[in-house]
C-alpha positions in Angstrom: 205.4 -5.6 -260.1 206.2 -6.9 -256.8 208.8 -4.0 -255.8 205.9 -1.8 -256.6 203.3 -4.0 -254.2 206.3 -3.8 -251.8 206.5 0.1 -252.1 202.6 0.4 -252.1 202.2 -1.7 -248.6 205.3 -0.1 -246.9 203.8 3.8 -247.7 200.4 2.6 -246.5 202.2 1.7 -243.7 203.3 5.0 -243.3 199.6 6.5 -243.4 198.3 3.8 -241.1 199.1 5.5 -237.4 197.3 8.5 -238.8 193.8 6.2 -239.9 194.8 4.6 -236.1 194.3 7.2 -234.7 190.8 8.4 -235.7 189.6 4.8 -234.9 190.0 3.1 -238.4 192.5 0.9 -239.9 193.6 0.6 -244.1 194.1 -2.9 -245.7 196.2 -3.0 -249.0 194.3 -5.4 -251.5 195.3 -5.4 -254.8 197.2 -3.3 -257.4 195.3 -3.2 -261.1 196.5 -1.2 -264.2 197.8 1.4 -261.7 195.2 1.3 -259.4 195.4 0.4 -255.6 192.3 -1.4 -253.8 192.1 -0.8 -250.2 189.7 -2.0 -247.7 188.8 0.8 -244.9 188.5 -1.0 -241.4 187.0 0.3 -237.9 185.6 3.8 -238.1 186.8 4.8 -241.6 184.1 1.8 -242.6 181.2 4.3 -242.3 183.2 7.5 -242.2 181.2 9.8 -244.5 184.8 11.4 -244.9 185.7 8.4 -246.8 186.0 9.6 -250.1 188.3 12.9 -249.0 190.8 10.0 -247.1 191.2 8.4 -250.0 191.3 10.9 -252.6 193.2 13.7 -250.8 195.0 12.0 -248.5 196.1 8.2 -249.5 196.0 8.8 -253.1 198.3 11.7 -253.5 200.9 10.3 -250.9 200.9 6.8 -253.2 201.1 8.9 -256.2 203.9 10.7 -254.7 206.0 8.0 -253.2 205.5 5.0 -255.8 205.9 5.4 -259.4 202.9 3.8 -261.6 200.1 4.4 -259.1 197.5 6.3 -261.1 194.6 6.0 -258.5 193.0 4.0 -255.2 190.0 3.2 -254.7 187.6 1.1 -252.1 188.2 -2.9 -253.1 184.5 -3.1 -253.6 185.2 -1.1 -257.0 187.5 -4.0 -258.1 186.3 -4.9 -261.7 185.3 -8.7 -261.9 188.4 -10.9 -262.9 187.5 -13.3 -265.9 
């Protein structure tokens, strides 16, 4: 599980100059039943592009590059923990 955090963070790190440099920023949160939560910083807060960043872009390179990732979404879609 952690070599797959590991992978997650370094491929998002990867993505991030690109996010940079339309004014935003991506922050790795957590990684649930093959999900990745992210939380979208600086102008990719508001973006109404949003949804196409993280679905056609982040998604498919994570799904690409790290074996188990199924999905991300917005950490604000994080199921409660009990």
């Amino acid at each position: 599980m952690e070599d797959t955090i590991q992978l997650i963070k370094q491929t998002i790190d990867k993505v991030r100059p690109f996010i940079n440099r339309d004014g935003g920023d991506i922050e790795f949160v957590d990684f649930t039943d093959g999900i990745v939560y992210v939380n979208m910083k600086g102008a990719c807060q508001d973006c109404v592009m949003i949804d196409t960043t993280l679905s056609d872009g982040i998604e498919i390179i994570l799904q690409e590059e790290v074996p188990g990732v199924i999905g991300v979404k917005l950490a604000s879609e994080m199921p409660e923990k009990k």
